[in-house]
N, C-alpha and C positions, 0 to 999 in steps of 0.2 A: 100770843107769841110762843115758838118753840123753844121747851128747856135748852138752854146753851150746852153743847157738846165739846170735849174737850178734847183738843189736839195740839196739846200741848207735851214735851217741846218744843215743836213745831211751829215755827209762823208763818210761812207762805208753801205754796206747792209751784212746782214748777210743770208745764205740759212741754214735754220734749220732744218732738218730732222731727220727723226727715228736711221737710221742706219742699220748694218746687216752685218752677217760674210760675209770674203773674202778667207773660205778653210774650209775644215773641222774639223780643230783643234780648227779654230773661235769658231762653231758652238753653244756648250754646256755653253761656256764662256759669250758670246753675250745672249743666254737666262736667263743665271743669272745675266746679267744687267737689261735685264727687268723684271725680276720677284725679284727683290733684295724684300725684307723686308716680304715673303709672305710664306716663309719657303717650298718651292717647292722641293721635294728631286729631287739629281741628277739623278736618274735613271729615273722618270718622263719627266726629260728636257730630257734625252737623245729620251724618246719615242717621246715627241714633234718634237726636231728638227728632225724627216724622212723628213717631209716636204724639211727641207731644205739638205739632203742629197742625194735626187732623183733627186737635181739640183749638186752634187760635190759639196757638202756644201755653196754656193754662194749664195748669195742674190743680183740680180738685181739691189737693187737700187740705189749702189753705181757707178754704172757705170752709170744709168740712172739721179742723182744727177751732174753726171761728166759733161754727154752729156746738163743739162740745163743750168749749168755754163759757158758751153760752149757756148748755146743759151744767154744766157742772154749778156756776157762780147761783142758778136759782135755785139748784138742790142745795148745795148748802144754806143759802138764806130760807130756805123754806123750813131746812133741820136744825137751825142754830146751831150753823158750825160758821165759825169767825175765822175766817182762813181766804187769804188775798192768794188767787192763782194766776199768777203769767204765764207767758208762752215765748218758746224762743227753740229756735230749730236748728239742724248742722248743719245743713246745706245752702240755707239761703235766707233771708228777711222773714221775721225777726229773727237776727242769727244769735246762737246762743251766747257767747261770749257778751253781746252787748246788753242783752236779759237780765243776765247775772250782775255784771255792772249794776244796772237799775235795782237791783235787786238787794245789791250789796249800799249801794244810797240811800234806799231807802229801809235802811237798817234791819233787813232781815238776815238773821244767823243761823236759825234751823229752820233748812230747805229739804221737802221729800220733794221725788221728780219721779214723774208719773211720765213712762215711754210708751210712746203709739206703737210697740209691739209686745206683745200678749206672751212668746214663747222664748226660750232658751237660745242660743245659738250668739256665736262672733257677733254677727251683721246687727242680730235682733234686742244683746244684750250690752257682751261689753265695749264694742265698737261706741256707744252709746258714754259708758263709763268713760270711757280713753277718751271722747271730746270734753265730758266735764272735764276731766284731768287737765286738760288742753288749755279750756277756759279759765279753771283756776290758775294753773299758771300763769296765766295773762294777765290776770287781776294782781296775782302777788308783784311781777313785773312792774305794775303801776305802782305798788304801795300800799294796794286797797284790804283792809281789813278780809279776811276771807269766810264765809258762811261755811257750815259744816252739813256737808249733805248725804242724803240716806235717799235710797231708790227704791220706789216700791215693790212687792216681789210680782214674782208674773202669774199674772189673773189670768189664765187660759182655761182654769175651771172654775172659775168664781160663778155663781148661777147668774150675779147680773151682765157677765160676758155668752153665756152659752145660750142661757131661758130666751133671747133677741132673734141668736140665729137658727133653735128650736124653729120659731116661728115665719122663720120665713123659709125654710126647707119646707115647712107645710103648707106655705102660701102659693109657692112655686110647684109643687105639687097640683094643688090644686087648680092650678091654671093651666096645666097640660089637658088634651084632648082627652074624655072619660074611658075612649078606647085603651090608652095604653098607660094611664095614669098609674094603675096597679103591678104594673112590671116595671114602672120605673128606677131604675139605677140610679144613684146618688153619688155625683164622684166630690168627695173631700179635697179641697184646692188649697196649694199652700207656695208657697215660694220655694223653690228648690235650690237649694245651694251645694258645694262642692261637699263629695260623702264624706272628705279628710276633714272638711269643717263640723259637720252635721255628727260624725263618730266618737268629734270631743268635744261636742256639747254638753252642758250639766257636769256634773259632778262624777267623773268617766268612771270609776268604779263604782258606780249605780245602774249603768247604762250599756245595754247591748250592741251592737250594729245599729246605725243612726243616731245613736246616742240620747241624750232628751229632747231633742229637736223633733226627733220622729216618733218618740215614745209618747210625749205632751201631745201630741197633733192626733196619735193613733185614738188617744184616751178619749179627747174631745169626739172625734168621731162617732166612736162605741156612744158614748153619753146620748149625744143627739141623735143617730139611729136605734136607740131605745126608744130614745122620748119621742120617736117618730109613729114610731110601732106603736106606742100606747094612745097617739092620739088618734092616725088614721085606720090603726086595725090591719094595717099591711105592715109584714117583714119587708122591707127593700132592700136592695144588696146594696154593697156599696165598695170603696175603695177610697183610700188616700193619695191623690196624683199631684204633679208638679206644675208648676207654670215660670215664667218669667226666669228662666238660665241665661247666663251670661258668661262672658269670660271663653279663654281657648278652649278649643271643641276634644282636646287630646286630656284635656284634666276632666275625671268622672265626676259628676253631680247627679245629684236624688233622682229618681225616674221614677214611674213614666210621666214622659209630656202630657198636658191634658189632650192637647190634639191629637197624637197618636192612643189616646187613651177612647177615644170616641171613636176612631177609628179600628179597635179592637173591640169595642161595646157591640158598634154597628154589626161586624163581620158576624159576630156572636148572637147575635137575633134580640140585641136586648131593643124595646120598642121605641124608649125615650131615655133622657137623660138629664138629670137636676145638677148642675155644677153650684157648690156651695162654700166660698170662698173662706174657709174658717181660719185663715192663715194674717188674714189683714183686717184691721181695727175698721178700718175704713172704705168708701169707694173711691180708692186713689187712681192713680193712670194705669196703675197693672190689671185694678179690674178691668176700669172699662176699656183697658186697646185690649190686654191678653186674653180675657175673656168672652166681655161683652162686644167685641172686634174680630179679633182673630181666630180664637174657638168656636163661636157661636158661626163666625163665616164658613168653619169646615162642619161642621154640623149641618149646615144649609146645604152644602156641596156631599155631604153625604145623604141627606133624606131624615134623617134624624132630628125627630124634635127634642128642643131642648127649652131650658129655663137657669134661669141665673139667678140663686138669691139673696138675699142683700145682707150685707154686712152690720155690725151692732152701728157704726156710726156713732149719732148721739143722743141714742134712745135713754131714755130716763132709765130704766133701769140698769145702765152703763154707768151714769154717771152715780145713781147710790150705791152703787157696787165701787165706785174710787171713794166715793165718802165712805162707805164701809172698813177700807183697806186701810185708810189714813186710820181712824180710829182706832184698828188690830195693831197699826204701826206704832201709831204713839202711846199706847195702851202699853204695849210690849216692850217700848221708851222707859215708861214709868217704872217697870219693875210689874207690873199687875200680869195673871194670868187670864192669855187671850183664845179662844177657839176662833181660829179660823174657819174660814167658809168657804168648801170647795167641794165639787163633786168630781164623779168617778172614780178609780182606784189610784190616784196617785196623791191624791192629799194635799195639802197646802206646800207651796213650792218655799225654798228658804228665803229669809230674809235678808239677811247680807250675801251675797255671792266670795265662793270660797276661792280661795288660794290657787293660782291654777284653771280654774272654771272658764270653759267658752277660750282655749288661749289662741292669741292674734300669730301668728310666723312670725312677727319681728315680735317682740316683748315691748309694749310700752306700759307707760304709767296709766292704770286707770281707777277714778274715782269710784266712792262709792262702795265698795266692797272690800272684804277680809285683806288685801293687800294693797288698799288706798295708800297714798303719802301724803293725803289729805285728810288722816282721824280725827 
C-alpha cells in the first residue's frame, strides 16, 4: 500500500470546466448559457452551433472531463492521496451550482478547484472565479453552510503539463513526409481573445503588451521548441498564432489567425506545418472544427502539409502533476515551505490571484482569490 499523502486542509477537489451539449437538442440551449445577458438572437446561435452539429451535436469534452476524472481518481489511489474529486461545469450538466450543492451535503469545507485552463486571462481565469462567487451565492441564498475555496494556480509550466505536449509535437513531426520534415514550422495555437483583455491579464505591472496571457503562452513555446531541438537535433522555427475569435470584427483581438498564418507560412517557402494547440487542456470543439476542420481544410487548399498534435488530455503525467499541485497547495496551507515545480523563465505563477488581476468591464464578485467575499 502507498504511504498516505496529506492534503490536508483540504477535503475534496473540485474539476471546473466549461461544459458542452451532449445531442443536439443541447445544442442552441448550451449557447444561451454562454451568451446569457448579450442579447444574441436565437437564429444567430442556431448559425453558431454548425460547429457543433458536424459533430451530432456533441461536444467532446465531456467525455474528455470524464476520461481525466478518471485519470486523476487512479493516480491518487495509486499515491495514497485520500481526496474525493467532483466535477461540475458553467455552462451546462453537471452545472456547477448543483456540484457545490452536493458538495456542501456531503460535508465538504475545504474545496481546491482545479480549472480546465492552464493560463491567465478574464475567460481562462477569473470568469471562472465570478461563477464560484455565483454559486456560493446561491448556496447562502438557500441557507447552506458555505465551504471555503482555494483555486489552483496555473500549471502552464508545470512539467506534467508541458513533458505531454513535448511529445506529441515530435510525434507530429515525425509523421510528416521525411522530405520536408526538417524545415518543418511549428505554429503555437492558443485562443485569441480581445488585446484590451489579454494587456490586463496577470498582475499588469509584471506584464508588457499582451500582458500574462501572451507572456505564459510565449514561455511554453520557447520550453517546448527547445525540448524539440534536443530531441530531434532540428532547430525548427516557430511562432505563437490565434484561433477561435469571436465577438464584433471592429474590437482588436491577438493576431495572427492560424489560417492566415499558413497562409503566410506557405507564400514564404516554408515546406510543412505542425499546428500544436498548447492553449487547450483538452480536444474540445475548437480543436477539432478550428483546427483539425477548418485550418487543416486551408492547409489542403493551399498544398501544404500539415499535422496537428495532441493536447495533454488525460495523460498520467497530467493528472500527477494536479496531484503534485494540490500537495504544494496544502503544503503551503499548513505553513510548511514548498518549492514549486515549474519550468521556463517565469517560475511558479501565484497562488491566490491578486486584487485587481484579469478585471472583467463590469466589476463583479469573484471567489477564490485576494478579493473574494467568500474568505
Amino acid at each position: 500500500m502507498p504511504d498516505v499523502l496529506d492534503a490536508s486542509p483540504y477535503d475534496a477537489l473540485l474539476l471546473l470546466s466549461f461544459g458542452g451539449p451532449e445531442g443536439p437538442d443541447d445544442v442552441v440551449p448550451f449557447l444561451e448559457n454562454v451568451t446569457r445577458g448579450r442579447g444574441i438572437p436565437k437564429e444567430r446561435l442556431k448559425e453558431v452551433g454548425q460547429h457543433y452539429f458536424l459533430f451530432g451535436g456533441v461536444s467532446p469534452i465531456n467525455d474528455q472531463n470524464r476520461a481525466l476524472l478518471d485519470a486523476l481518481r487512479k493516480d491518487f489511489a495509486e499515491h495514497g492521496l485520500d481526496l474525493p474529486v467532483y466535477w461540475g461545469n458553467r455552462n451546462w450538466a453537471p452545472y456547477l451550482t448543483d456540484t457545490l450543492r452536493e458538495m456542501a451535503g456531503d460535508g465538504r469545507r475545504r474545496i481546491l478547484v482545479l480549472a480546465t485552463s492552464a493560463y491567465a486571462s478574464y475567460s481562462g481565469c477569473r470568469q471562472y472565479r465570478e461563477n464560484l462567487a455565483d454559486a456560493l451565492a446561491a448556496l447562502e441564498s438557500e441557507g447552506l453552510e458555505l465551504p471555503k475555496i482555494d483555486k489552483l494556480r496555473h500549471y502552464f509550466n508545470h512539467p506534467g503539463f508541458v513533458e505531454p505536449m513535448v511529445d506529441g509535437v515530435v510525434r507530429s513531426l515525425a509523421e510528416l513526409p521525411e522530405e520536408v520534415r526538417d524545415g518543418a514550422h511549428i505554429a503555437f495555437c492558443t485562443h485569441s481573445i480581445p488585446t484590451s483583455a489579454a494587456d490586463t491579464s496577470g498582475p499588469v505591472e509584471e506584464h508588457g503588451d499582451g500582458g500574462a496571457y501572451v507572456r505564459q503562452h510565449l514561455d511554453v513555446a520557447q520550453v517546448i521548441a527547445d525540448a524539440v531541438r534536443e530531441r530531434t537535433g532540428v532547430d525548427h522555427p516557430w511562432q505563437l498564432v490565434y484561433q477561435s475569435r469571436s465577438g464584433a470584427p471592429h474590437i482588436p483581438w491577438l493576431e495572427p489567425d492560424i489560417c492566415d498564418h499558413l497562409e503566410e507560412r506557405q507564400a514564404a517557402g516554408v515546406p510543412a506545418v505542425v499546428m500544436a494547440p498548447i492553449g487547450f487542456v483538452s480536444d474540445h470543439m475548437e480543436v477539432l472544427y478550428d483546427l483539425d476542420t477548418e485550418a487543416t481544410a486551408k492547409a489542403e487548399e493551399l498544398g501544404l502539409p500539415v499535422r496537428r498534435s495532441a493536447t495533454v488530455g488525460a495523460d498520467p503525467r497530467f493528472a500527477a502533476a494536479v496531484r503534485d499541485l494540490i500537495l504544494e497547495r496544502a503544503g503551503d496551507e499548513r505553513g510548511q515551505e514548498v518549492a514549486p515545480c515549474a519550468l521556463g523563465a517565469l517560475g511558479a505563477s501565484h497562488n491566490l490571484c491578486p486584487v485587481g488581476c484579469c478585471p472583467a468591464r463590469a466589476s463583479r464578485p469573484a471567489a477564490a482569490g485576494a478579493d473574494s467575499p467568500y474568505a
